[in-house]
C-alpha positions as CSV (number, residue, x, y, z in Angstrom):
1,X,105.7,92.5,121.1
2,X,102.3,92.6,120.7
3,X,100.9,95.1,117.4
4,X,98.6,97.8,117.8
5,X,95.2,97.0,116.8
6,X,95.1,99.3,113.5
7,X,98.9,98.2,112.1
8,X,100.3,98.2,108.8
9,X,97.8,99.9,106.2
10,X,94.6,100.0,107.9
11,X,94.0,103.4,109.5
12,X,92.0,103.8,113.0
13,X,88.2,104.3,113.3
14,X,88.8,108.2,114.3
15,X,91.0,108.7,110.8
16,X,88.8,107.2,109.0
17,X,85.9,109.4,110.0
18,X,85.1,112.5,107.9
19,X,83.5,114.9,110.1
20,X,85.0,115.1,113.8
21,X,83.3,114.0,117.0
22,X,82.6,116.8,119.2
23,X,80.4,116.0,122.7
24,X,78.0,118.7,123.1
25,X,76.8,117.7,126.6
26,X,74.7,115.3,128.0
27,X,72.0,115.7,125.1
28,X,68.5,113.7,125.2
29,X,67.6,111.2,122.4
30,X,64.0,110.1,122.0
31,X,63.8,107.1,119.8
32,X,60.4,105.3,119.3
33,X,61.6,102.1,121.5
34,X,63.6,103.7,124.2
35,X,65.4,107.3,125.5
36,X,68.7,107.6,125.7
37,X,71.7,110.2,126.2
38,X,74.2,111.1,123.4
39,X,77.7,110.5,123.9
40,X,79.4,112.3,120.9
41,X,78.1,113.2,117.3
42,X,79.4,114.1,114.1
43,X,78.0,115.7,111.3
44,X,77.7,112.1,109.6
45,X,77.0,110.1,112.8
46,X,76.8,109.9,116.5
47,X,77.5,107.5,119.7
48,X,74.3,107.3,121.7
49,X,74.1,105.6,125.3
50,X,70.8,103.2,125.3
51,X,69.0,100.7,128.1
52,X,68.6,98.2,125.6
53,X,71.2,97.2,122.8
54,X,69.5,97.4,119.3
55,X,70.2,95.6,116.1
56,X,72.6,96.6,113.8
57,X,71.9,97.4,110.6
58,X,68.5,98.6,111.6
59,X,67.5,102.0,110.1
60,X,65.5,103.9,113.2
61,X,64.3,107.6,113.2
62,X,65.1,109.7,116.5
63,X,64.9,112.9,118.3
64,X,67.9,114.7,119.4
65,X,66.7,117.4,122.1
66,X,68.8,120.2,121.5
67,X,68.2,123.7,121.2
68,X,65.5,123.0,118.7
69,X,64.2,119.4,118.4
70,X,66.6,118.1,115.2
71,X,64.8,115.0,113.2
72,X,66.9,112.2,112.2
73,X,67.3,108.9,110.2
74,X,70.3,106.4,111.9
75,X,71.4,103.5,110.7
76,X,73.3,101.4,113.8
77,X,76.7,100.7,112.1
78,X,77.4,99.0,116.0
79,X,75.9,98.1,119.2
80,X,78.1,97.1,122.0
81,X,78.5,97.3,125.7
82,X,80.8,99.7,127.0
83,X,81.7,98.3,131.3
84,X,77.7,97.7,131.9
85,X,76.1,100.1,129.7
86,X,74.7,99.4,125.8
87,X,75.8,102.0,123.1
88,X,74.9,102.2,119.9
89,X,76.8,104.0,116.8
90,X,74.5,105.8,114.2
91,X,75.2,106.6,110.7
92,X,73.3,109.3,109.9
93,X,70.9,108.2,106.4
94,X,68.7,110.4,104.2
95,X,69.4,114.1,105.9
96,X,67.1,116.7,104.7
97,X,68.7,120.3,103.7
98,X,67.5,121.4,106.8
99,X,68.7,119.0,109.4
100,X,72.0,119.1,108.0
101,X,72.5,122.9,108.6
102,X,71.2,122.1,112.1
103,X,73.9,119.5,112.9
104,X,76.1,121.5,111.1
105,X,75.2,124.6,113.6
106,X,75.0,121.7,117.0
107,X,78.6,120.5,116.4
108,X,80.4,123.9,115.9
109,X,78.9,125.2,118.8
110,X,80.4,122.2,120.6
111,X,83.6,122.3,118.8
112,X,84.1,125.7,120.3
């Protein structure tokens, strides 16, 4: 019998994870290289759908088009292709006062 992929003491990615992923819609990201389309987000990270895989590791500033433009710093913790799409995972880095309330605001109105 085969084991599950998180057996013994090692926990899964989603219980792991602080903050719950909520998907808010089909939500425009602008980054400086390419657009893309967010997936899910957290207050401490997010799944974005890209055209072009990125490196990880790589600390990149984007836009996320919401109700008002919200500012952010991401560092890709992973960048993988999902069937024929690329998708990046962001750990947010460096979030001002400000854009924390906003992200705060953005995933309880998705949560509900």
């Amino acid at each position: 019998m085969d084991e599950p992929e998180y057996a013994g003491t090692m926990s899964s990615p989603e219980d792991r994870r602080r903050w719950p992923r909520v998907t808010p819609g089909p939500l425009k990201v602008s980054m400086f290289e390419q657009d893309g389309v967010l997936v899910d987000i957290s207050q401490s990270g997010a799944c974005i759908r890209v055209a072009l895989a990125l490196a990880s590791n790589a600390v990149t500033p984007f836009i996320l088009k919401w109700d008002e433009d919200i500012l952010l710093n991401g560092r890709i913790v992973r960048s993988w292709v999902d069937r024929t799409q690329h998708r990046i995972g962001v750990e947010f880095v460096g979030l001002a006062p400000r854009t924390a309330i906003q992200l705060r605001r953005l995933t309880v109105a998705a949560a509900s």
